[in-house]
LUMMAR-176138 format. One record per residue (C-alpha): residue number from 0; x, y, z. Coordinates in nm, 3 decimals, always signed. Layout:
<recs>
<rec><num>NUM</num><X>X</X><Y>Y</Y><Z>Z</Z></rec>
...
</recs>
This chain:
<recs>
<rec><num>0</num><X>+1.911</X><Y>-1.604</Y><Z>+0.974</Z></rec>
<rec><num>1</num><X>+1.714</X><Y>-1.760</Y><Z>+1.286</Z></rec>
<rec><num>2</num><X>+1.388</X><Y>-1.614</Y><Z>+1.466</Z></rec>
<rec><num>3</num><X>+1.377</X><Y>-1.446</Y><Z>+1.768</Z></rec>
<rec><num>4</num><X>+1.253</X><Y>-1.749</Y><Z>+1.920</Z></rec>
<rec><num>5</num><X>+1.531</X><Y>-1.912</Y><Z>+1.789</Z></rec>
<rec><num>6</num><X>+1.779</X><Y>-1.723</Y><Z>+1.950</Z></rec>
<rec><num>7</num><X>+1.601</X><Y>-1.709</Y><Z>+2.261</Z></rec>
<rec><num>8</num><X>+1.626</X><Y>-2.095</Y><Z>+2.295</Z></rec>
<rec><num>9</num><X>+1.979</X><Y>-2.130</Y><Z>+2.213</Z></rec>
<rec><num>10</num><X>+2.042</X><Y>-1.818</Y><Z>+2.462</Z></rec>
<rec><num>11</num><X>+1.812</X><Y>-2.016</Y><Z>+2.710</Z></rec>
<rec><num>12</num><X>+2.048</X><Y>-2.367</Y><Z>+2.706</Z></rec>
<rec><num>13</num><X>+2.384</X><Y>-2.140</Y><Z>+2.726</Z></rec>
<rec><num>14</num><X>+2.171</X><Y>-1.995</Y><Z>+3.094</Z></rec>
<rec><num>15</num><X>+2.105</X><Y>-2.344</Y><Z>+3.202</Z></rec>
<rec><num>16</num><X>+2.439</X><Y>-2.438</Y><Z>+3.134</Z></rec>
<rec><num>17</num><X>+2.600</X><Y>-2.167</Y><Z>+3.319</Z></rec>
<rec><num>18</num><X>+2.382</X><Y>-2.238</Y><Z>+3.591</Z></rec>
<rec><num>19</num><X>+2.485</X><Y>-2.576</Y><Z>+3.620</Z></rec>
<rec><num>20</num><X>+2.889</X><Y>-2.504</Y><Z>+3.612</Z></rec>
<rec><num>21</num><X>+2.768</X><Y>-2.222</Y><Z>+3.856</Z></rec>
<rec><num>22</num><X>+2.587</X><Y>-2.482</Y><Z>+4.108</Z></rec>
<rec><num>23</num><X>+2.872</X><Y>-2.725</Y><Z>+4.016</Z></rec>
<rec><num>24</num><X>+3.088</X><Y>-2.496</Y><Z>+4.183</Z></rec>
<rec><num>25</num><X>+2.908</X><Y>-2.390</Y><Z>+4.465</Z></rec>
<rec><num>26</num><X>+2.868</X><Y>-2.762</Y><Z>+4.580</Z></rec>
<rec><num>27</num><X>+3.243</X><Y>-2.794</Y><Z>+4.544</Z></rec>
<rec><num>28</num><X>+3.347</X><Y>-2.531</Y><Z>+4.769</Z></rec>
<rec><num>29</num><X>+3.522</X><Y>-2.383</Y><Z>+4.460</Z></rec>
<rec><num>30</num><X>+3.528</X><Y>-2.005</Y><Z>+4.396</Z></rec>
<rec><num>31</num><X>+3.258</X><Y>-1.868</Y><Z>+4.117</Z></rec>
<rec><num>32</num><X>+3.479</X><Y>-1.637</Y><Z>+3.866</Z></rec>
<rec><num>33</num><X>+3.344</X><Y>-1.251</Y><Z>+3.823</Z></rec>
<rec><num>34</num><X>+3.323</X><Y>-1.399</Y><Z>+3.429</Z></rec>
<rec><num>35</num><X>+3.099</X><Y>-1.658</Y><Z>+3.528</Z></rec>
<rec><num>36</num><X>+2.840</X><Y>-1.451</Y><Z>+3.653</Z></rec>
<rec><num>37</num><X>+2.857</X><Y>-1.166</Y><Z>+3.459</Z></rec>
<rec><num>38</num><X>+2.788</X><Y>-1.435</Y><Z>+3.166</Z></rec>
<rec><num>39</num><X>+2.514</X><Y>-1.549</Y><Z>+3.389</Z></rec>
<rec><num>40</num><X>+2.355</X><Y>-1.211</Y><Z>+3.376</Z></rec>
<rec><num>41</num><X>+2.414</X><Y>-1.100</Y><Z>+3.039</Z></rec>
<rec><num>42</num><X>+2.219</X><Y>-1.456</Y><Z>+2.929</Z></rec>
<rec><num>43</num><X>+1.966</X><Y>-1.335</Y><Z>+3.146</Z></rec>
<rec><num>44</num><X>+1.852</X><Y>-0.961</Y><Z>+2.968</Z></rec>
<rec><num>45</num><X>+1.914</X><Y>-1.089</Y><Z>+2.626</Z></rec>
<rec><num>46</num><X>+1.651</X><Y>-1.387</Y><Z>+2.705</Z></rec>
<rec><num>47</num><X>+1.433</X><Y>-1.121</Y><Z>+2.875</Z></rec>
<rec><num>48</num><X>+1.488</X><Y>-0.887</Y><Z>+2.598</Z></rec>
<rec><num>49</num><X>+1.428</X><Y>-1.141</Y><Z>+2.307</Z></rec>
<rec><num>50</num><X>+1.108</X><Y>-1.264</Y><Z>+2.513</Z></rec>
<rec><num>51</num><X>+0.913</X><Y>-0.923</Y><Z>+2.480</Z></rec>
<rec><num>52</num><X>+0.803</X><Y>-0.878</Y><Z>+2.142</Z></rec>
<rec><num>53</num><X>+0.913</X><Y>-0.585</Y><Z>+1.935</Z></rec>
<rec><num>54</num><X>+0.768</X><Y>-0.238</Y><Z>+2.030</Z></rec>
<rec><num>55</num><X>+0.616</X><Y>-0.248</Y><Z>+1.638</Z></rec>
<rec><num>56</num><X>+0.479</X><Y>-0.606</Y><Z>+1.654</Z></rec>
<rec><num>57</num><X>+0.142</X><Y>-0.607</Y><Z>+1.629</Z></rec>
<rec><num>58</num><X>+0.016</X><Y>-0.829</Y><Z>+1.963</Z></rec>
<rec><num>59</num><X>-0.344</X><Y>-1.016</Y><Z>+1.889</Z></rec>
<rec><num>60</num><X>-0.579</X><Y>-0.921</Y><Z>+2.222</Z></rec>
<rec><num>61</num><X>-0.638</X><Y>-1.296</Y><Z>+2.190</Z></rec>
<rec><num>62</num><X>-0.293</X><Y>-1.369</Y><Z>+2.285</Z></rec>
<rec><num>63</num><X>-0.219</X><Y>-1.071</Y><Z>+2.524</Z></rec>
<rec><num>64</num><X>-0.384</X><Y>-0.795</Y><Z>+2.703</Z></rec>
<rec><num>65</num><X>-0.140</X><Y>-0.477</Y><Z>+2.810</Z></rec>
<rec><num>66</num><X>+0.000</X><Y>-0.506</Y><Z>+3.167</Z></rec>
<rec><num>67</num><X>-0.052</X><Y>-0.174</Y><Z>+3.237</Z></rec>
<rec><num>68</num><X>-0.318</X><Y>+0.128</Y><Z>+3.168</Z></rec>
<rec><num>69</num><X>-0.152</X><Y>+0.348</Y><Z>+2.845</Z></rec>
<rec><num>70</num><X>-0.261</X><Y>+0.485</Y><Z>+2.525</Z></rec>
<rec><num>71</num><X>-0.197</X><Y>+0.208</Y><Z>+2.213</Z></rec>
<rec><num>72</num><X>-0.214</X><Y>+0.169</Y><Z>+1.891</Z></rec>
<rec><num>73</num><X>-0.506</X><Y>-0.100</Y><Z>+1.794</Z></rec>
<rec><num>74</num><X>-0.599</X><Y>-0.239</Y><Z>+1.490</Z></rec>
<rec><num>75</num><X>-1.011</X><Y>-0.174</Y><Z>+1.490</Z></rec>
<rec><num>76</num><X>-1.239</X><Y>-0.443</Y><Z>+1.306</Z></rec>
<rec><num>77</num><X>-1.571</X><Y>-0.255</Y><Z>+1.286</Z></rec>
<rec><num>78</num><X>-1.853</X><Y>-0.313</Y><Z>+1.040</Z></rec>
<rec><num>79</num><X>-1.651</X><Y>-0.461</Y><Z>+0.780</Z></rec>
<rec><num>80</num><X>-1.388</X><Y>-0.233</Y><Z>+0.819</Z></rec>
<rec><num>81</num><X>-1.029</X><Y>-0.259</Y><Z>+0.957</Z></rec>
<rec><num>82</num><X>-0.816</X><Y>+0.047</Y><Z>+1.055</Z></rec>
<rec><num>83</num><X>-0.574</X><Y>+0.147</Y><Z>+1.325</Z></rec>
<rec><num>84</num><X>-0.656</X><Y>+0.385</Y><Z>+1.559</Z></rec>
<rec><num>85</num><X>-0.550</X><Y>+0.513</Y><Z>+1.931</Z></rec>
<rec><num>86</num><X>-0.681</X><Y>+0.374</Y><Z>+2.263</Z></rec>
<rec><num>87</num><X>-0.612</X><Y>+0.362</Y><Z>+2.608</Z></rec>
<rec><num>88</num><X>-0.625</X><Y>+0.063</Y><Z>+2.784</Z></rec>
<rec><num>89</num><X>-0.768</X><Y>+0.080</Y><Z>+3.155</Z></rec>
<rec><num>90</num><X>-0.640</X><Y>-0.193</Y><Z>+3.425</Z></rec>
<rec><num>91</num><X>-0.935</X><Y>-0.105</Y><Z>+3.682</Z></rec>
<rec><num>92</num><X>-1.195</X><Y>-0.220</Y><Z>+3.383</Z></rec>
<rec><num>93</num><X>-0.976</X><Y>-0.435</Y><Z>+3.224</Z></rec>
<rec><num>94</num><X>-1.099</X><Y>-0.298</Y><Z>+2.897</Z></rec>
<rec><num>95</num><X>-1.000</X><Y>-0.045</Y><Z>+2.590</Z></rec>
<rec><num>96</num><X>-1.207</X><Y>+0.293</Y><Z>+2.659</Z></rec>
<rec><num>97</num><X>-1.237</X><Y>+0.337</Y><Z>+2.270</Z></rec>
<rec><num>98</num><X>-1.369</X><Y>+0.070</Y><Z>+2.026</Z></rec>
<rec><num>99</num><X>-1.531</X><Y>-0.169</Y><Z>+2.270</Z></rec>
<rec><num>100</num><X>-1.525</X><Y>-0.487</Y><Z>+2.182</Z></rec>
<rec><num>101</num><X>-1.356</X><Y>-0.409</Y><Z>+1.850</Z></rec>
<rec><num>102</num><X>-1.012</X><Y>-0.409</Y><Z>+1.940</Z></rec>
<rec><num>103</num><X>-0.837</X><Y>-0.725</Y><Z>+1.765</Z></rec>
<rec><num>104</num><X>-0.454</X><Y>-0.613</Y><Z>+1.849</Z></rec>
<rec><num>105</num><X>-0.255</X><Y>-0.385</Y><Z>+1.968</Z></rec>
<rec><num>106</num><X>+0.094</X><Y>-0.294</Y><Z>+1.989</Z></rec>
<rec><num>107</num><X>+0.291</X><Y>-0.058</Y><Z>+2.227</Z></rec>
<rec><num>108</num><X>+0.486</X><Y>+0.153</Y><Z>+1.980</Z></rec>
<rec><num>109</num><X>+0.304</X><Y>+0.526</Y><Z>+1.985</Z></rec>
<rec><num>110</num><X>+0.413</X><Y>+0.815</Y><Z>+1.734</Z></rec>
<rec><num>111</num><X>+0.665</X><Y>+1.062</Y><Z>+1.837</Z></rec>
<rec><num>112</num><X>+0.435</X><Y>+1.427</Y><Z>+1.882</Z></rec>
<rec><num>113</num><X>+0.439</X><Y>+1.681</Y><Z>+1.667</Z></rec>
<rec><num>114</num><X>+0.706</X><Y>+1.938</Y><Z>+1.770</Z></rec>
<rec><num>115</num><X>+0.697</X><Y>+2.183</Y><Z>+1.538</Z></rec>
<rec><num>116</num><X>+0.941</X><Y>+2.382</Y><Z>+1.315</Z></rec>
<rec><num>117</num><X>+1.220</X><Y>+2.491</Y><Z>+1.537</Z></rec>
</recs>
């Protein structure tokens, strides 16, 4: 079995070389088949897909900060102690309002809510 990364680098030379019969083409005066570009764009969202990580991948605030203000799941190192915890994220401070300089990851996957016994 390959890696994501894998995967997204084979997917990655299949785009470039449909983007080179594609401009191949175009500088011929030739007509561009439908397949062609729907190949084109199909490359395209699996390499976008495979280049986000997984919603329950744990991503170090080192590496990454979230693009956008949410509540997260973190991974708190505190005192000698590591747990995971909620936090939201705020893009006006650029900080996590919880756990202040605590916060070693994160990850984007949250907990379906409670919804009771039906």
């Amino acid at each position: 079995m390959i890696s994501r990364e894998e995967a997204r680098l084979i997917l990655q030379d299949m785009f470039n070389s449909c983007i080179d019969g594609y401009t191949n083409l175009l500088a011929e005066d030739k007509k561009v088949p439908a397949m062609l570009i729907d190949d084109i764009n199909a490359l395209d969202m699996a390499i976008e897909a495979l280049s986000q990580p997984p919603a329950d991948q744990w991503i170090p605030c080192s590496e990454k900060l979230p693009d956008e203000a949410n509540y997260y799941e973190v991974t708190v190192s505190y005192d000698g102690l590591v747990f995971t915890s909620y936090s939201f994220y705020s893009m006006t401070e650029s900080c996590w309002c919880t756990y202040p300089n605590t916060i070693t990851a994160w990850r984007e996957r949250l907990p379906e809510p409670y919804k009771g016994v039906e």
